[in-house]
C-alpha positions in Angstrom: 153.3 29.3 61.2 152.9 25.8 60.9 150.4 25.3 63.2 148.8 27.7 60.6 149.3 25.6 57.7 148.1 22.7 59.1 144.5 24.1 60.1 144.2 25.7 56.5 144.8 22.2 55.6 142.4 20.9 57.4 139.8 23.5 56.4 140.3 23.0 53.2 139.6 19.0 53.8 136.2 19.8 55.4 135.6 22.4 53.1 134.8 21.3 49.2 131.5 22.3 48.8 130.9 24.2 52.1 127.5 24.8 53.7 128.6 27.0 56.2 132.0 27.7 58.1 131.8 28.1 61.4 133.6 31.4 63.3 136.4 29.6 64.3 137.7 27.4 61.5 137.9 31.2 59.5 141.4 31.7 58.6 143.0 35.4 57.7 145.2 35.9 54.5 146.0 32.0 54.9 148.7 30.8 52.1 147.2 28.2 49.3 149.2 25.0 49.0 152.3 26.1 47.2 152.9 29.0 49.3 152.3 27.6 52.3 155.4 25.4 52.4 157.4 28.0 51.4 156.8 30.2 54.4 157.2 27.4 57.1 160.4 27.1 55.6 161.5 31.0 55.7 160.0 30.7 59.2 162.7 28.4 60.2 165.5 30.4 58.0 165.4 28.2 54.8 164.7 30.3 51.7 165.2 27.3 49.5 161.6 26.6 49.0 161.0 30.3 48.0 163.5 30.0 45.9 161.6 27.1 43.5 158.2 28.5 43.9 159.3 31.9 42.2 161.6 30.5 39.7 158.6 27.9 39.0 156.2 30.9 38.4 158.8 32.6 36.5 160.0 29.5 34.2 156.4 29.1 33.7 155.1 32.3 32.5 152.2 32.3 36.2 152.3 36.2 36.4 149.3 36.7 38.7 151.0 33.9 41.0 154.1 35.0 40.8 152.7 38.4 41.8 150.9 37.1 44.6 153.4 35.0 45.9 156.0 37.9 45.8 153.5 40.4 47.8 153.3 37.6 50.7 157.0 36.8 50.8 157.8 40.1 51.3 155.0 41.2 53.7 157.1 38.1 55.6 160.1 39.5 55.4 159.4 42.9 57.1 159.4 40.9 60.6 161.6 37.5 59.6 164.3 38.9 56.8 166.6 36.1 58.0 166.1 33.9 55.2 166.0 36.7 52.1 169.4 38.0 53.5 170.8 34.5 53.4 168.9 34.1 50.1 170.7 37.6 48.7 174.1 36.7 50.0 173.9 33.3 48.3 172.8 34.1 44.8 173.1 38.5 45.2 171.9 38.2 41.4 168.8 35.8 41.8 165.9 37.5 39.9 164.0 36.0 42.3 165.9 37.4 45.5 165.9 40.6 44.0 162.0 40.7 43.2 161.3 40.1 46.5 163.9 42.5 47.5 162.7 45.3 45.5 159.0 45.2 46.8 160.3 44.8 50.3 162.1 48.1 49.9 159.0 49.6 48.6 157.0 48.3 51.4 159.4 49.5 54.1 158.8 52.7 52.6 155.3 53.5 52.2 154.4 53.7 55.8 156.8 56.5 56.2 155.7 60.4 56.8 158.6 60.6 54.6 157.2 58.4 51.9 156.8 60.5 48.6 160.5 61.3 49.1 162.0 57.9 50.1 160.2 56.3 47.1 161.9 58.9 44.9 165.3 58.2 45.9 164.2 54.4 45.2 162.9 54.5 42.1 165.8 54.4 40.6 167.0 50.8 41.7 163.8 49.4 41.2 163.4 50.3 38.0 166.9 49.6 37.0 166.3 45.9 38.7 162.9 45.4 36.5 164.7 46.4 33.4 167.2 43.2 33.4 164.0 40.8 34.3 163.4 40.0 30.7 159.8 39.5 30.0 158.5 39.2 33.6 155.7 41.7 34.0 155.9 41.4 38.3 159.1 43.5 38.7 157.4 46.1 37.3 154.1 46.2 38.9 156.5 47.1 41.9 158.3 50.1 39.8 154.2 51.0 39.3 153.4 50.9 43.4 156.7 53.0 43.5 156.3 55.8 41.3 152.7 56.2 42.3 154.3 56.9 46.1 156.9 58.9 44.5 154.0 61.2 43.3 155.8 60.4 39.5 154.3 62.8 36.8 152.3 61.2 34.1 155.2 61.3 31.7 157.1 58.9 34.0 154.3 57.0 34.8 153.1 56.3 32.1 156.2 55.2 30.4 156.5 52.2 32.9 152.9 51.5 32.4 154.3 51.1 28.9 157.1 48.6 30.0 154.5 46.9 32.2 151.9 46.5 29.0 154.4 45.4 26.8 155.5 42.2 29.3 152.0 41.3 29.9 149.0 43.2 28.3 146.2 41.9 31.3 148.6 41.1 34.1 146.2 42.2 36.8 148.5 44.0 39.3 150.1 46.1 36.7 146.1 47.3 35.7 145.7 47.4 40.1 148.8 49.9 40.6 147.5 52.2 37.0 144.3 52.5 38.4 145.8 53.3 42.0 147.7 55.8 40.4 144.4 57.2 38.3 142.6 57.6 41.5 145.4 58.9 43.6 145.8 61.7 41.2 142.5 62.6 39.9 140.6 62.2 43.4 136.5 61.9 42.4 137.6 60.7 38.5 135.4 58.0 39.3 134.2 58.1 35.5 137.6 57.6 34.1 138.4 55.2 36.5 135.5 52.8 35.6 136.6 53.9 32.0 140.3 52.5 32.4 139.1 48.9 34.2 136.0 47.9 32.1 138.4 49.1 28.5 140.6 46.5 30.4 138.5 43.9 30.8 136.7 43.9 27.8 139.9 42.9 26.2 140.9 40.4 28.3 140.2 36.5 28.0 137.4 35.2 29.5 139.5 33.8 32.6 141.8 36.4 33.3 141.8 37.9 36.7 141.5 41.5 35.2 138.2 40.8 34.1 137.6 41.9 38.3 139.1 45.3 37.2 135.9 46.9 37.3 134.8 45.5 41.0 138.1 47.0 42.1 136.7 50.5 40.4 133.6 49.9 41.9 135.1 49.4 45.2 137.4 52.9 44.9 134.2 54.7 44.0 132.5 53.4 47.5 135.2 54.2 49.3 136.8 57.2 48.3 137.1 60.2 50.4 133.7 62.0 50.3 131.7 58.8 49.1 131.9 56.6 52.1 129.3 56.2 54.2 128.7 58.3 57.4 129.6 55.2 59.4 132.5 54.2 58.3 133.0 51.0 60.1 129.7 49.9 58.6 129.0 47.8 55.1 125.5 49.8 54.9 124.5 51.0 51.3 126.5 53.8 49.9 123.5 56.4 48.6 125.7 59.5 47.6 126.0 61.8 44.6 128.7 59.5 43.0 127.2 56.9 43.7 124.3 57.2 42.6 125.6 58.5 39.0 127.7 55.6 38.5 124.8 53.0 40.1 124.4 51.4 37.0 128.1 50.6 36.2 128.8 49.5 40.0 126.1 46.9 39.6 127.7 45.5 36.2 131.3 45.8 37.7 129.8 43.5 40.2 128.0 41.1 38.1 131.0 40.6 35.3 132.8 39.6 38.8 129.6 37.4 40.5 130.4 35.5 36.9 134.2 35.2 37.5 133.4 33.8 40.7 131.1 31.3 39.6 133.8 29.9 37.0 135.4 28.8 40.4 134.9 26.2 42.8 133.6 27.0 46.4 135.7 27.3 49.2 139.0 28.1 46.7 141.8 29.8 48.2 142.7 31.1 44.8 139.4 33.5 44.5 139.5 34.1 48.3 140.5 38.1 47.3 138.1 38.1 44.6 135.2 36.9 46.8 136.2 39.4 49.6 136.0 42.3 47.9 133.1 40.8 45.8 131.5 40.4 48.7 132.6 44.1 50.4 131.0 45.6 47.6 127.4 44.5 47.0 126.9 45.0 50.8 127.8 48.6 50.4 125.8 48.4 47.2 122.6 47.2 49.2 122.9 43.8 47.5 123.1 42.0 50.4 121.4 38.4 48.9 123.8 38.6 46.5 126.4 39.2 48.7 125.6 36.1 51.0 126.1 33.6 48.4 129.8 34.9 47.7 130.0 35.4 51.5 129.4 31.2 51.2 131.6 31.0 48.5 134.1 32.0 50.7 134.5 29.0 52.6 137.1 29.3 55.2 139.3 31.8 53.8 138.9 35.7 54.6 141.2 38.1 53.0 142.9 41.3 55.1 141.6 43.4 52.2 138.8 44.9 51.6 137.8 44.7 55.6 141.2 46.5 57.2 139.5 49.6 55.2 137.5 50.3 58.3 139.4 48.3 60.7 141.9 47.1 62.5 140.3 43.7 62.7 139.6 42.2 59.3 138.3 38.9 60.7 136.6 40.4 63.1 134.7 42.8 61.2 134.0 39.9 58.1 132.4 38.1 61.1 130.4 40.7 61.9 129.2 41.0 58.2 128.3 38.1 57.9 126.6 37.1 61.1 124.5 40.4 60.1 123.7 39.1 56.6 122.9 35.7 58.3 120.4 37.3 60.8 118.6 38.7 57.7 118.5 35.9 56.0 116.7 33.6 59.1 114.8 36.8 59.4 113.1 36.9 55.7 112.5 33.3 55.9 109.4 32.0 57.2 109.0 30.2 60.4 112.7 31.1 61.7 112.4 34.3 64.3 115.8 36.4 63.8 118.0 35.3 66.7 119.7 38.5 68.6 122.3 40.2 66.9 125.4 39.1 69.9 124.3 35.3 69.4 127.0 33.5 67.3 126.4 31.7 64.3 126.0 28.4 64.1 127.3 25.9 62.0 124.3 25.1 60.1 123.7 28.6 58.8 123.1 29.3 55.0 
């Protein structure tokens, strides 16, 4: 872990208006500055530092960091829950301890055969624990991604999407579990899915990260079951009926984000997710210029999601993208021959 920490320092150093990256300085899911820290510390046992990043982002209204942080600190604790039980047996009524309590539960869960039934008997506690969390939003974003594995009716759901609204109207991963739950149970709405996240972002401030809503419609729509692509390891255009209906508002999902990205500065770990998907998307919409720049934009840091869709090596298979994209690129351009496909990339590409 801290060996970790200290190359995505040192990519980031090298990294402030990036050129190119080459293969090896990529780094998978790595932590931004504040989180970072915090999981060298769990590593060793100390939840202290976990401890005042959350009650920062809490005291300090971040929703979207808090949410983030939360989703890593418990994706930690499924292989190192030393530190959270420590952290629980010190302070059993931390809100903090008990966020990241709540969506470890949930995540222990959803793997399970058994899932739809284990999430019901959960539901419960985790809604109970988001009801005493004042007005933080996060808690229930987790009560969301538990009543949508619970197979919840639309009564039930839609009564925490209520609480969830009424904490924080654009918090992004409240809109990310409702449109989960929208696609989960309408399979092939892909209409009233792109109606739910561009309604969303339309009403959101300029530099809120729900105004990527869409993208993440966009993305369900290429990717659902019957409108992937015959090879599905592949980021080849989509052409299928669904697709092709919807073509137009795909291409605007992905230019309202190609904007969001561009508020950002290259190379940020913040907008790593953003650009991944981003990126994810206008390959399988054909737009693969488009896609290089964000693929540049990236900088060092490639995200699990989208790439785990297909495989079970993200990096790998983000590589491969965009060595391909690369090779098209030296191809187009005149007076570079297109090098073979198994040649590594160099650092001077782009």
């Amino acid at each position: 872990m801290l060996r970790a920490f200290l190359r995505t320092t040192a990519a980031r150093a090298r990294s402030r208006t990036p050129r190119s990256v080459p293969d090896d300085d990529v780094l998978l899911d790595a932590p931004d500055d504040r989180l970072a820290p915090a999981l060298v510390a769990a590593a060793r046992g100390d939840y202290a530092p976990a401890a005042g990043l959350l009650s920062t982002t809490r005291e300090h209204a971040e929703w979207e960091h808090r949410d983030r942080y939360a989703t890593r600190l418990a994706a930690f604790a499924r292989s190192r829950v030393e530190w959270l039980d420590t952290w629980r047996a010190t302070a059993p009524d931390d809100p903090d301890a008990l966020l990241i309590a709540a969506r470890l539960a949930v995540h222990r869960r959803w793997d399970s055969p058994a899932r739809a039934e284990l999430l019901r008997q959960l539901v419960p506690a985790v809604v109970g624990a988001a009801e005493t969390s004042g007005p933080d939003p996060v808690p229930w974003r987790t009560a969301l991604d538990a009543a949508r594995g619970a197979r919840a009716g639309h009564a039930e759901f839609e009564r925490l999407w209520a609480q969830a609204v009424r904490r924080s109207a654009h918090h992004y991963g409240c809109h990310v579990a409702a449109l989960q739950y929208l696609a989960a149970s309408s399979p092939g709405a892909h209409g009233e899915c792109l109606d739910f996240a561009e309604t969303a972002a339309q009403d959101a401030p300029e530099d809120a990260l729900v105004r990527a809503l869409p993208l993440r419609a966009a993305f369900t729509c290429l990717t659902s079951t019957g409108t992937a692509t015959a090879n599905a390891t592949s980021t080849a255009p989509t052409t299928t009926a669904a697709v092709r209906t919807y073509r137009r508002r795909l291409d605007a999902a992905a230019d309202r984000a190609i904007a969001l990205s561009a508020a950002h500065p290259a190379a940020d770990p913040w907008t790593a997710e953003l650009r991944n998907l981003l990126a994810y998307v206008l390959l399988r919409l054909g737009r693969r210029q488009d896609a290089a720049e964000q693929l540049r934009l990236t900088g060092p840091y490639v995200t699990s999601f989208p790439w785990e869709r297909d495989t079970n090596d993200p990096l790998g298979h983000f590589l491969q993208a965009r060595a391909d994209v690369r090779a098209e690129a030296r191809a187009r351009a005149p007076g570079h021959p297109p090098r073979g496909r198994a040649e590594r990339s160099a650092p001077g590409d782009h």
